[in-house]
GULO-505308 format. One line per 5 residues: number of its first residue (from 1); their letters; for each residue x, y, z of N, C-alpha, C, O, CB. Coordinates in steps of 0.05 Angstrom, whole numbers, padded with zeros to 5 digits. Each point is the difference from the previous one (the first is absolute). Glycine has a CB too. Example, Ala and Ser with C-alpha at 12.3 -4.5 7.8 and 13.67 -1.06 7.14 Angstrom:
! residues 2
1	AS	00264,-00114,00156,-00018,00024,00000,00018,00024,00000,00021,00000,00013,-00059,-00023,00012 ~ 00031,00044,-00039,00016,00024,00001,-00015,00022,00014,00010,00022,00004,00014,-00035,-00047
//
This chain:
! residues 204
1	XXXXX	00089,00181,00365,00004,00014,-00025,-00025,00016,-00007,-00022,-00011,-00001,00054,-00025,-00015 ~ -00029,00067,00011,-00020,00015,-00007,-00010,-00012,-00027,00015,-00014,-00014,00002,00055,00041 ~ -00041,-00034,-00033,-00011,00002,-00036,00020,00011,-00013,00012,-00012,-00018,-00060,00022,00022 ~ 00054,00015,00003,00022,00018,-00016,00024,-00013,-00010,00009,00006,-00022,-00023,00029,00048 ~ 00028,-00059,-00009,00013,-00018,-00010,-00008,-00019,-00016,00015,-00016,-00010,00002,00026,00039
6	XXXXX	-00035,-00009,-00030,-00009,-00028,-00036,-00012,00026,-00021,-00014,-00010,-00018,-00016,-00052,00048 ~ 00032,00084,-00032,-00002,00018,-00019,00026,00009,-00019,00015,00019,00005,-00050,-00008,00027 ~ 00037,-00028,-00051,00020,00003,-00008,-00002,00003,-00034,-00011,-00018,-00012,00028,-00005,00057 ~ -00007,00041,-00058,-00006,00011,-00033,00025,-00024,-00020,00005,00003,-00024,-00019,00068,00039 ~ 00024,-00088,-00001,00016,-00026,-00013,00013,-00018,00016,00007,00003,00023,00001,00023,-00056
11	XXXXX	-00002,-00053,00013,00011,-00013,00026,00027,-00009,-00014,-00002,-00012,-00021,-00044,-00006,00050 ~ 00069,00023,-00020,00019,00003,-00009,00016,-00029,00003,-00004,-00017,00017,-00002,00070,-00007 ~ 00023,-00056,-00030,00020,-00036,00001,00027,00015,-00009,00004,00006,-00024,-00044,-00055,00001 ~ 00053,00053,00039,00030,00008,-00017,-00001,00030,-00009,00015,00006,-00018,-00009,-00054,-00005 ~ -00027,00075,00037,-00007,00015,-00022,-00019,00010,-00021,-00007,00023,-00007,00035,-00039,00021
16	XXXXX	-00035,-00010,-00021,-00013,00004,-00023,-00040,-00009,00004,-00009,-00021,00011,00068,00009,-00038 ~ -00070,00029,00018,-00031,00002,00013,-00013,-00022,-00018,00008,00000,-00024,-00013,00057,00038 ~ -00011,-00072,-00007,-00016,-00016,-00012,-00026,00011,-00002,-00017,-00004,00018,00045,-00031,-00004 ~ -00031,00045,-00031,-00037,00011,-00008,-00020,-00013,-00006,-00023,00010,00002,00039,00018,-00018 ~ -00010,-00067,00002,-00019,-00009,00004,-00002,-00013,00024,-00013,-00021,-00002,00011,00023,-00040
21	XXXXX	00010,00002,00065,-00010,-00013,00025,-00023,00016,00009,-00011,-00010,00019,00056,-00007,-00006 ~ -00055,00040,-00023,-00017,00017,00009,-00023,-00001,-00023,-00021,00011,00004,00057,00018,00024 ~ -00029,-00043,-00053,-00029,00000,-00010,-00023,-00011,00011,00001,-00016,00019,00020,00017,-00050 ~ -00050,00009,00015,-00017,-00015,00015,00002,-00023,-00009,00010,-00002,-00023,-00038,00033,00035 ~ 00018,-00056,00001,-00006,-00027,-00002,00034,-00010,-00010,00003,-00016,-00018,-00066,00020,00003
26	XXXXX	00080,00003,00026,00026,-00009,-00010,00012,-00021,00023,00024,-00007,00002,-00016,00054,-00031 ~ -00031,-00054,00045,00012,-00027,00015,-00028,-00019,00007,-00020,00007,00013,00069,00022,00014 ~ -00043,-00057,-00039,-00017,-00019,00019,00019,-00018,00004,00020,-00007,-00013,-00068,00012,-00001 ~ 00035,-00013,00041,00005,-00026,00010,-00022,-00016,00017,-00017,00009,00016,00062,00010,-00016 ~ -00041,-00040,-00009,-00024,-00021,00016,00003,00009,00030,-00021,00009,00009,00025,-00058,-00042
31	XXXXX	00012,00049,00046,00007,00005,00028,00009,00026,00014,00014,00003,00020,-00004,-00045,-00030 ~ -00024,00062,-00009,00007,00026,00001,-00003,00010,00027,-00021,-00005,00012,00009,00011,-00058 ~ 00035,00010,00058,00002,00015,00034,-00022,00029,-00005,-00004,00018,00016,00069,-00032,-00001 ~ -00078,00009,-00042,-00014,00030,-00002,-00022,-00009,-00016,-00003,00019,-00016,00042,00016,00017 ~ -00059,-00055,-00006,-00023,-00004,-00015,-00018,00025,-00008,-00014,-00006,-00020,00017,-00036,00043
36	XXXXX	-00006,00066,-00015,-00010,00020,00000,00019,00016,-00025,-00014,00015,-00014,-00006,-00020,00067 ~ 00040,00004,-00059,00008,00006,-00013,00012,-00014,-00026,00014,00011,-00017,-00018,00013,00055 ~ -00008,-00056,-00039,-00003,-00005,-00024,-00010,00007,-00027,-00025,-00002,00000,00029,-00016,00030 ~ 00004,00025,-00051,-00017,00001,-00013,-00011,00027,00000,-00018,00003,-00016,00015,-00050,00022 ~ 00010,00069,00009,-00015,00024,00008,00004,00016,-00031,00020,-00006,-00014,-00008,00008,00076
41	XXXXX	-00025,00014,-00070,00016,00013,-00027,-00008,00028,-00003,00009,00015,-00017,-00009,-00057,-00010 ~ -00022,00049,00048,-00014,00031,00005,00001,00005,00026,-00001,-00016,00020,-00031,00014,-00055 ~ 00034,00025,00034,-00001,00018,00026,-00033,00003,00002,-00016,00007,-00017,00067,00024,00012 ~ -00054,-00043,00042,-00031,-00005,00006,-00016,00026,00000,-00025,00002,-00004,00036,-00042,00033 ~ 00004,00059,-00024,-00012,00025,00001,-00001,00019,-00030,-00021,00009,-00009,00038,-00013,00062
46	XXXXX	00003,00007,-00063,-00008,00007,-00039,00009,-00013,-00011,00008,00014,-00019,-00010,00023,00013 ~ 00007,-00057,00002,-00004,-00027,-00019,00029,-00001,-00024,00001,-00013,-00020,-00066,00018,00022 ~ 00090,00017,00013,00025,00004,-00019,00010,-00027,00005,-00016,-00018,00002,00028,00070,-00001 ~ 00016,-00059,00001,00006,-00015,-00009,00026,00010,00025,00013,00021,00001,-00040,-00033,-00057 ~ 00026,-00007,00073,00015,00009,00026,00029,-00017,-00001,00007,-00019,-00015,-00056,00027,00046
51	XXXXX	00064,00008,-00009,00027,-00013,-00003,-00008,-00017,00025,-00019,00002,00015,00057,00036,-00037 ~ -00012,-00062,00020,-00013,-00017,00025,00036,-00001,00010,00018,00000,-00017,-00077,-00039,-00003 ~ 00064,00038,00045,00019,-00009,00019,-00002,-00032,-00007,-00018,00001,00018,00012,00040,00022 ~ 00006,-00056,-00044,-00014,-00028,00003,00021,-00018,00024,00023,-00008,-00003,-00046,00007,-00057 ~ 00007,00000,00081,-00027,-00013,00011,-00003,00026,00016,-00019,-00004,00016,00023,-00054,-00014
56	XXXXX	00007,00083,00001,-00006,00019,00023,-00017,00012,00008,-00012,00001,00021,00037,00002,-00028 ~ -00025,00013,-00031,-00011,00022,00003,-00012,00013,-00030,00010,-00007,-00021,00022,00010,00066 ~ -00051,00014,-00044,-00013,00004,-00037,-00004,00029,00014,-00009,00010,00020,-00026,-00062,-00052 ~ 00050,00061,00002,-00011,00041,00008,-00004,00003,-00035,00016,-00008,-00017,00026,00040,00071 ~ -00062,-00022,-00058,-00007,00012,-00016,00004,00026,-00010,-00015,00016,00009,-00003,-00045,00005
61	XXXXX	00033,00037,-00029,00018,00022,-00001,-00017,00021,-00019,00011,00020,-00009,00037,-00049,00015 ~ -00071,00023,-00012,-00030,00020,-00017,-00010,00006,00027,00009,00021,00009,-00029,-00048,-00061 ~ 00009,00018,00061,-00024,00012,00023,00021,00000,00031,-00008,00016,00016,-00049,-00043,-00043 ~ 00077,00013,00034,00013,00008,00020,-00012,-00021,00028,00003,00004,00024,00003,00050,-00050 ~ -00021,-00081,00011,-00006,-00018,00017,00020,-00018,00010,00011,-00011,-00019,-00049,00016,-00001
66	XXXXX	00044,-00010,00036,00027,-00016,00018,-00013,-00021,00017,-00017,00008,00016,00049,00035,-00010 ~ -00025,-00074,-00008,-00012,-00018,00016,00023,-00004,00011,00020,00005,-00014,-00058,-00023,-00007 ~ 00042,00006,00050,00028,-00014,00008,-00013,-00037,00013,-00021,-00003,00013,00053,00066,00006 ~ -00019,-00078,-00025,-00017,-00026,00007,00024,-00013,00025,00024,-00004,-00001,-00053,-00008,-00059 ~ 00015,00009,00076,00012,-00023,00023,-00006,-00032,00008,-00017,-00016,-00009,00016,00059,00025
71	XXXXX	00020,-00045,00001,-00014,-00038,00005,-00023,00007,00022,00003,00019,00017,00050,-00058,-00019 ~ -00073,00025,00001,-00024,-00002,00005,00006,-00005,00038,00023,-00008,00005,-00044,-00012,-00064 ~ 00004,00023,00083,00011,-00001,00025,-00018,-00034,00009,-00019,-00007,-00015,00029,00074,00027 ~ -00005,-00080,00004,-00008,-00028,00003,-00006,00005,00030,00015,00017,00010,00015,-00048,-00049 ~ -00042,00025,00050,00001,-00006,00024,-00013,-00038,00013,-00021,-00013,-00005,00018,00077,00002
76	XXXXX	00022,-00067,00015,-00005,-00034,00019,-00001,-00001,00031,00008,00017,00016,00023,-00039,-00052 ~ -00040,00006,00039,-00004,-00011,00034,00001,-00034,00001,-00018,-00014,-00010,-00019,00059,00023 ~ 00056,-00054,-00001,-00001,-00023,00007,-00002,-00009,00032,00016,-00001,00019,00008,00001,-00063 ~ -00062,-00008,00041,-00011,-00003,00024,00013,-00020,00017,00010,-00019,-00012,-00048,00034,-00008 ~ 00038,-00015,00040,00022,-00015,00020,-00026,-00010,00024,-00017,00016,00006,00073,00021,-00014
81	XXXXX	-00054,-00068,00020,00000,-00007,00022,00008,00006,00015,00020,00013,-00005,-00026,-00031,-00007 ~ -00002,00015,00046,00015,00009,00023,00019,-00031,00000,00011,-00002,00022,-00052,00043,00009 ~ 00044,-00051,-00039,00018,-00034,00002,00015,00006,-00017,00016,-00018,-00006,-00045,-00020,00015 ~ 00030,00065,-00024,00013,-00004,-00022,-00003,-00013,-00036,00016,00001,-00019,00000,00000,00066 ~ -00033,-00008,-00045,-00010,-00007,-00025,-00003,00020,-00020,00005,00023,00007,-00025,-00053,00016
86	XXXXX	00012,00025,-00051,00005,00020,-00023,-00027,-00008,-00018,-00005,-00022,-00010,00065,00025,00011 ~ -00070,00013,-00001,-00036,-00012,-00022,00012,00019,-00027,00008,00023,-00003,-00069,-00023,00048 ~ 00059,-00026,-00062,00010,00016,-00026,-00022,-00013,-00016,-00016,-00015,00012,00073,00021,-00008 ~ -00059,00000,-00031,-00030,00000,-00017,00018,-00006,-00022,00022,00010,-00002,-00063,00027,00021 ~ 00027,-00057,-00041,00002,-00010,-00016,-00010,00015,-00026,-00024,-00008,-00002,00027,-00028,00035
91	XXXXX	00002,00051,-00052,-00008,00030,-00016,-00017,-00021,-00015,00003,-00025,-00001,00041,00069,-00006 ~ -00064,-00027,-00003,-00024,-00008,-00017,00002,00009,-00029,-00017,-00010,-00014,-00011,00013,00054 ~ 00041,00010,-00050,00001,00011,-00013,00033,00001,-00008,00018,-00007,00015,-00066,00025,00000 ~ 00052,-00007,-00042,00024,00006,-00009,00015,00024,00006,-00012,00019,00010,-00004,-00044,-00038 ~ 00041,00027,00024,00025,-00016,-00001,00003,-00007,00022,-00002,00014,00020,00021,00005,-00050
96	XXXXX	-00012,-00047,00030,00012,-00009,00020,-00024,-00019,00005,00009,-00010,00020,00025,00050,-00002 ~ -00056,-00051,-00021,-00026,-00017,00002,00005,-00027,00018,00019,-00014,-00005,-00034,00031,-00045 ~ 00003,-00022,00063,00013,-00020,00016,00023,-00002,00017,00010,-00022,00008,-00029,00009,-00039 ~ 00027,00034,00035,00022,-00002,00016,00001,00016,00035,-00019,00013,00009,00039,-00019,-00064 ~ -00006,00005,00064,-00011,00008,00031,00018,00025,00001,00022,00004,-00010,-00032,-00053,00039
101	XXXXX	-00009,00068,-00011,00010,00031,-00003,-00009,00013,00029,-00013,-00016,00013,00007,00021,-00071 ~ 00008,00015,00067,-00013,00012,00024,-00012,00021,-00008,00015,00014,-00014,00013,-00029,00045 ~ -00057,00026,-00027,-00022,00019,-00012,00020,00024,-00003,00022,00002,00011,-00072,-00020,00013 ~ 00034,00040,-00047,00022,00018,-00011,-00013,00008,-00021,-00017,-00015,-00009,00058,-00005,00023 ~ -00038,00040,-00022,-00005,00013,-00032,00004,00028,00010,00006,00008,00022,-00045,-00041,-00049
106	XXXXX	00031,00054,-00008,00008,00016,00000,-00015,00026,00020,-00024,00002,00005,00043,-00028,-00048 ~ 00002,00044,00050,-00017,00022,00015,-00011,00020,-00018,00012,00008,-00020,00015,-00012,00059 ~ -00055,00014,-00030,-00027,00013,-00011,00010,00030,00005,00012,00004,00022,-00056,-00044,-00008 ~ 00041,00061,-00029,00002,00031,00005,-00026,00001,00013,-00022,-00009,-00006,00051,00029,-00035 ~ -00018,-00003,00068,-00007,-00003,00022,-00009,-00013,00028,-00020,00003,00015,00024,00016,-00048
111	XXXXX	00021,-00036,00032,00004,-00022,00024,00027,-00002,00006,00016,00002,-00018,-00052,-00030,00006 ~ 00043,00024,00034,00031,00005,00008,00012,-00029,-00002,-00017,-00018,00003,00009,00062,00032 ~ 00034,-00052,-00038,00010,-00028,-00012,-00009,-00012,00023,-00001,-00024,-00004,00042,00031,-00029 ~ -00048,-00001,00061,-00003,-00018,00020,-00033,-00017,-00010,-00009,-00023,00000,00044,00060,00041 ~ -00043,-00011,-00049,-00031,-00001,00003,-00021,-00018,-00029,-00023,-00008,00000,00036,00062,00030
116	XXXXX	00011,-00056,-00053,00002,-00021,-00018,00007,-00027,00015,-00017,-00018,-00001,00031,00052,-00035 ~ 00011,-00037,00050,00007,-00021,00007,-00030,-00012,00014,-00010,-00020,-00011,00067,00037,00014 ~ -00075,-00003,00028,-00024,-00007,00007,-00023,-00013,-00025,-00009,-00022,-00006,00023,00061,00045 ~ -00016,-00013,-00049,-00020,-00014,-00028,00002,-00024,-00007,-00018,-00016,00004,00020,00051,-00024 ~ 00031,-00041,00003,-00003,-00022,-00015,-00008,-00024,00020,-00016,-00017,-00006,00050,00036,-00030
121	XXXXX	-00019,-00018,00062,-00001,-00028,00014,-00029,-00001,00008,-00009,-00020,00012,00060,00017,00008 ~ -00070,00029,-00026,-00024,-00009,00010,-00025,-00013,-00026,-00021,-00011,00005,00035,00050,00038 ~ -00001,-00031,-00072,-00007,-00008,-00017,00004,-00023,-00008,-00019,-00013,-00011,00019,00048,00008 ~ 00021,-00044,00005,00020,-00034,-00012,-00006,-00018,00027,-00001,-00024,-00007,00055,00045,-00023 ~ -00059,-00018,00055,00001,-00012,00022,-00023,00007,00013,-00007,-00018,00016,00052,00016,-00017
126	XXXXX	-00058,00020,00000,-00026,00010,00014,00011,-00013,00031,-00006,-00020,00013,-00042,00018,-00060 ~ 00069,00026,00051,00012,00001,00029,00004,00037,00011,00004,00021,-00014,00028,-00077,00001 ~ -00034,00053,00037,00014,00026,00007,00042,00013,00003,00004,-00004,00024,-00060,-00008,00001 ~ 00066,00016,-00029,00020,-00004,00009,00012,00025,00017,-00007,00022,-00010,00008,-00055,-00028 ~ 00010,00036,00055,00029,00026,00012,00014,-00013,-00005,00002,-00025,00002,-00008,00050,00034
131	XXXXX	00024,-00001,-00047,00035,00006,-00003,00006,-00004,00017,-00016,00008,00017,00023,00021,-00040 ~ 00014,-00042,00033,00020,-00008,00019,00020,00012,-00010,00007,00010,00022,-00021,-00050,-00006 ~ 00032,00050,-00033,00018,00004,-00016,00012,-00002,-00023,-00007,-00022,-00009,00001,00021,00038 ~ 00022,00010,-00046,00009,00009,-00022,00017,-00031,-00003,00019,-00005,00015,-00020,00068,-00010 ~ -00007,-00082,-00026,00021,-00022,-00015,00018,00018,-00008,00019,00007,00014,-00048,-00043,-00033
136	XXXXX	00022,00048,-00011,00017,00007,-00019,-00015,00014,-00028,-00024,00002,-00003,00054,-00041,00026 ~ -00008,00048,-00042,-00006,00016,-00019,00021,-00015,-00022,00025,-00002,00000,-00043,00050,00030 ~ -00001,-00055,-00046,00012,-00015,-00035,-00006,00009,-00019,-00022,00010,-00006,00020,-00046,00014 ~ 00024,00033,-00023,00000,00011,-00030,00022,-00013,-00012,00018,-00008,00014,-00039,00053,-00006 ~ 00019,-00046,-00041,00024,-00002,-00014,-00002,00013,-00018,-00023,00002,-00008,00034,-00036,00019
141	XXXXX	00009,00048,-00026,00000,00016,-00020,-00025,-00012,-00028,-00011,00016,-00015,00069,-00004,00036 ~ -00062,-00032,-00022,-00013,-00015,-00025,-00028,-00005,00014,-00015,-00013,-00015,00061,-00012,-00010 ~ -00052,00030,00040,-00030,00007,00018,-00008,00020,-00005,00014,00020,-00002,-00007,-00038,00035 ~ -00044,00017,-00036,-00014,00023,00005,-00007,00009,00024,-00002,00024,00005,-00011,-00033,-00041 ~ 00010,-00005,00048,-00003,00011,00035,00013,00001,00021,00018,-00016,00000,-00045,00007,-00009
146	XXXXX	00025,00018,00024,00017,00002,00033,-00018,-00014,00017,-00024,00004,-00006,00048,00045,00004 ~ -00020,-00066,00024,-00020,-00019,00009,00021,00001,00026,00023,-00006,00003,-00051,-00027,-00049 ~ 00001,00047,00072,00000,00005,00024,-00013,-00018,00012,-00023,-00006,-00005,00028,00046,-00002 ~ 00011,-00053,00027,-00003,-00026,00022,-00004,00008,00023,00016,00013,00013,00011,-00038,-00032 ~ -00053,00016,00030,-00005,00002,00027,00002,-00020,00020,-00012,-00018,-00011,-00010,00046,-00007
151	XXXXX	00031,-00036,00041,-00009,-00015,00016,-00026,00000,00019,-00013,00020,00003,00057,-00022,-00012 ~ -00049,-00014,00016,-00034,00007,00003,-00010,-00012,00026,00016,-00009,00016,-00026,00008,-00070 ~ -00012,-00001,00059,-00018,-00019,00020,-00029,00007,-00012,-00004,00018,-00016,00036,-00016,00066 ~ -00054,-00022,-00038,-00012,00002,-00016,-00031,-00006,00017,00002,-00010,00022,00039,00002,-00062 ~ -00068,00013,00029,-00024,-00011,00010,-00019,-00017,-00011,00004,00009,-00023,00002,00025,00040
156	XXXXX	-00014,-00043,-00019,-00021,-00019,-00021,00016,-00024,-00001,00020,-00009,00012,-00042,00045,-00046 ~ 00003,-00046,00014,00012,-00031,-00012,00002,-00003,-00032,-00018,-00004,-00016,-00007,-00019,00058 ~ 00055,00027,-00048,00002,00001,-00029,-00021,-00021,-00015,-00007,-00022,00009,00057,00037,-00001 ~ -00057,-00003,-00030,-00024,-00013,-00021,00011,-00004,-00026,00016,00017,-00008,-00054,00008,00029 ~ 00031,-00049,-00037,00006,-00001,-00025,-00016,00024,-00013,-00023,00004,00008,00033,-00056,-00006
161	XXXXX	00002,00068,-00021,-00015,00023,-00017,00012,-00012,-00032,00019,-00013,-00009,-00018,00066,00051 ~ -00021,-00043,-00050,00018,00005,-00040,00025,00004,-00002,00013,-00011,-00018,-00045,00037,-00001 ~ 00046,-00006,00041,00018,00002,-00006,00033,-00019,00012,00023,-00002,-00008,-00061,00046,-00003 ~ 00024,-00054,00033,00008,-00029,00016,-00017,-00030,-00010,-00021,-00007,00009,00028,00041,00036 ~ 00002,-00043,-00057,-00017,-00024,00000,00007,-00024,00030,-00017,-00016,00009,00018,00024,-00071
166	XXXXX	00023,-00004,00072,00008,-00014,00020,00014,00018,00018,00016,00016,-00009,-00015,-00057,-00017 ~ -00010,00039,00060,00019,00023,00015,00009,-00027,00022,-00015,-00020,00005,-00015,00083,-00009 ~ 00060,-00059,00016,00015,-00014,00019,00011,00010,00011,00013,00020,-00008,-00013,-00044,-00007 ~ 00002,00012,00042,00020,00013,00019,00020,-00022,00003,-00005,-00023,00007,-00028,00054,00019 ~ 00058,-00019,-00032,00032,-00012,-00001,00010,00003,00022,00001,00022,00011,00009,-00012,-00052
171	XXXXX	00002,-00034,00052,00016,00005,00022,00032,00014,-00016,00011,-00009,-00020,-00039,-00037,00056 ~ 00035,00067,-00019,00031,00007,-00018,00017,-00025,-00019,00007,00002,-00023,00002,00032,00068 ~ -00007,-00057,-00028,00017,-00021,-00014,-00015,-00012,-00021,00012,-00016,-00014,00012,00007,00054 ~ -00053,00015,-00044,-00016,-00016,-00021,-00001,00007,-00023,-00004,-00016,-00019,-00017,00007,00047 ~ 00025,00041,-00032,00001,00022,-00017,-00003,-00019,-00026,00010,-00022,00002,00020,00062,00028
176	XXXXX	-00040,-00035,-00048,00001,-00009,-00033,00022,00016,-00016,-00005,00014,-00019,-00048,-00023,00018 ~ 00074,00006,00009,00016,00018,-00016,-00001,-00004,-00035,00001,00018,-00016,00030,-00018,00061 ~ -00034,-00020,-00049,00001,-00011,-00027,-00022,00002,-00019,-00001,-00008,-00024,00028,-00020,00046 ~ -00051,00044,-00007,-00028,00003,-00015,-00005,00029,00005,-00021,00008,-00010,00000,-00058,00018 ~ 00036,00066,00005,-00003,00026,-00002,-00005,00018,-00020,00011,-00006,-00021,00008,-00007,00048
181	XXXXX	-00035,00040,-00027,-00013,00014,-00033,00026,00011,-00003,00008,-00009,-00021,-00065,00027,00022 ~ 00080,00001,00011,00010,00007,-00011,00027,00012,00021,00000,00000,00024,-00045,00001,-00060 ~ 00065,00007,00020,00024,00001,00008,00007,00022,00040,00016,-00002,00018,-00009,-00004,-00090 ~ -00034,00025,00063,00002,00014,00016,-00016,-00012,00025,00005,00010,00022,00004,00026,-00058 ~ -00029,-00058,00034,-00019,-00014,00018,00021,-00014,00018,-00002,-00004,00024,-00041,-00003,-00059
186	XXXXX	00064,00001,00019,00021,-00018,00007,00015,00018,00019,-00003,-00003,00025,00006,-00025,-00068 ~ 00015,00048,00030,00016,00009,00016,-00013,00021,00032,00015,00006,00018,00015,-00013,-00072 ~ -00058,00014,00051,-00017,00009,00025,-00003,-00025,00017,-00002,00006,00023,-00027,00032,-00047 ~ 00030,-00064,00019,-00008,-00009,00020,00032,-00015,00015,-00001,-00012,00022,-00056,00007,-00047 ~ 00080,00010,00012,00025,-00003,00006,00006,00022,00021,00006,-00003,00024,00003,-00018,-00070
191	XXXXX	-00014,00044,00029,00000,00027,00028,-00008,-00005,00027,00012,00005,00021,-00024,00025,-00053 ~ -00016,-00042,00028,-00021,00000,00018,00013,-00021,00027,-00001,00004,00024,-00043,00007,-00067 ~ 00056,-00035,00028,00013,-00017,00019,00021,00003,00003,00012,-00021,00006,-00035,-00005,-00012 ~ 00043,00052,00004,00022,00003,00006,-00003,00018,00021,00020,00002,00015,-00003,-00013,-00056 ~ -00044,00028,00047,-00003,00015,00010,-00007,-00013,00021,00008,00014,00019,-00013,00014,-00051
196	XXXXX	-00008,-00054,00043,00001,-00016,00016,00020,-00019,00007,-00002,-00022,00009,-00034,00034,-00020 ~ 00060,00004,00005,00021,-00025,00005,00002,-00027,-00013,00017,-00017,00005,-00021,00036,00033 ~ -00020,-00020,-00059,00004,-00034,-00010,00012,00000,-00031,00001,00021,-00013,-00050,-00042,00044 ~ 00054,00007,-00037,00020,-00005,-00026,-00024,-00008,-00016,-00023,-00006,00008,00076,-00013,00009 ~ -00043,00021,-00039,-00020,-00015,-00017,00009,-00015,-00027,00016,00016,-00012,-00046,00019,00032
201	XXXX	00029,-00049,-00029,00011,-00022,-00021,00016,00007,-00021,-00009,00018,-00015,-00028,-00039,00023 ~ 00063,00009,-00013,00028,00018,-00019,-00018,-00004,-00018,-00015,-00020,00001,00071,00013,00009 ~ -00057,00030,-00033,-00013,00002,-00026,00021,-00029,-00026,00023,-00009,00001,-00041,00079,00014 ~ 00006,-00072,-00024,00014,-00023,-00017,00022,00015,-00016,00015,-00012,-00016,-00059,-00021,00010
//
């Protein structure tokens, strides 16, 4: 979908235009898909009083300023043994604190999603990794980000960091399904062993 498609002068129910969906500051939520646009009530560039798409998009209809907002890009690598094994890291930090995940965060303007995926596992793991191939690509509509899965191999010897307090290598059947950070950690490493022919545990 172009920008040009979330540019839109109303948003219509039956017809009929709703004008306060476009005031400023006319939506919070604790769990907002657009935090940037909480609360916004001026246009950053002359300080009017902008219309907002909410969660899309804000154009300012005095100075002719137009923001369009997207989900943020993720990139992962889940480093792999030649036996097969899976070194996953225990997050240090929130959301998700204590729970087991495979290195990952967001990609930097100017680095390619492969080349995030390298970074993080060398930041969280102080490892090297190659791509072996493409897991997968997640999202859900109620998400801010898109989160790119790599399969991997790897050099070094994973390290506890800040952002690992604990790193392990899982045999496939050992997997922690039940302590995992999050929905998508889950369903990449389902891919990952389907992609090897192995099943992996009916979800409850």
């Amino acid at each position: 979908m172009s920008p040009h498609d979330h540019a839109r002068d109303d948003v219509h129910d039956g017809g009929h235009a709703h004008d306060d969906d476009h005031e400023p500051a006319a939506h919070f939520h604790p769990d907002s898909l657009n935090p940037a646009l909480e609360g916004l009530r001026f246009c950053p560039r002359c300080g009017a009083a902008p219309r907002i798409d909410f969660p899309r998009s804000l154009r300012c209809e005095n100075c002719g300023y137009t923001a369009f907002y997207n989900p943020k890009p993720v990139a992962g690598a889940i480093p792999r043994e030649p036996d097969g094994r899976i070194w996953l890291l225990r997050r240090g930090f929130d959301p998700s604190a204590g729970r087991w995940t495979f290195p990952g965060g967001f990609v930097d303007l100017g680095e390619s999603v492969e080349e995030a995926a390298r970074r993080e596992a060398e930041e969280e793991l102080e490892i090297d990794v190659a791509i072996t191939g493409l897991v997968g690509v997640y999202s859900r509509p109620e998400d801010r980000v898109v989160l790119v899965v790599y399969d991997a191999t790897f050099t070094g010897e994973p390290r506890v960091t800040p952002e690992a307090t604990e790193v392990r290598a899982f045999a496939p059947d050992d997997l922690p399904w039940d302590e995992l950070a999050f929905w998508s950690t889950e369903q990449a490493l389902r891919d990952l062993l389907a992609g090897d022919g192995r099943s992996a545990p009916a979800r409850p």
